[in-house]
C-alpha angles and dihedrals in degrees: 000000000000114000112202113188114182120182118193133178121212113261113253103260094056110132104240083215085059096046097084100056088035090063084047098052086051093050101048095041095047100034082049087048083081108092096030094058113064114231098019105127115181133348128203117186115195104204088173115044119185116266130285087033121147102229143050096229141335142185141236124206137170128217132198089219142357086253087063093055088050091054098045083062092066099024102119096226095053085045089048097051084043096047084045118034107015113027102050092055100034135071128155089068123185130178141183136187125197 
């Protein structure tokens, strides 16, 4: 099993009032990514962390192999939900594989 954790915050010009379906948007379209990317397992969004954490959301996914993670990265559906629904509100991203 591969374990890929990415943390994002919202970019500064978010709108606080957007945040919320935004966080939904992002939700619905990664955790439905399982199924249409082989080898993705399983996929846990956190829209509320606890907190004094240091990021808005992240998400938690697990991989059959490491070959699978490498190939999520490409996979067009996974490019598509990040190019729509992630990448143009986030920004501060981390990430760890493990």
């Amino acid at each position: 099993m591969v374990m890929h954790m990415v943390m994002w915050n919202f970019k500064a010009d978010v709108v606080e009032d957007k945040k919320e379906s935004l966080k939904e948007g992002m939700k619905v379209n990664l955790e439905g990514l399982v199924g249409q990317v082989p080898g993705l397992l399983e996929a846990s969004y956190v829209a509320h962390p606890l907190a004094g954490t240091s990021h808005d959301m992240a998400l938690i996914t697990k991989f059959d192999t490491e070959e699978s993670l490498k190939g999520y990265k490409t996979h067009p559906s996974h490019v598509h939900v990040a190019d729509t629904f992630v990448r143009p509100y986030t920004t501060n991203r981390a990430c760890l594989n493990f």
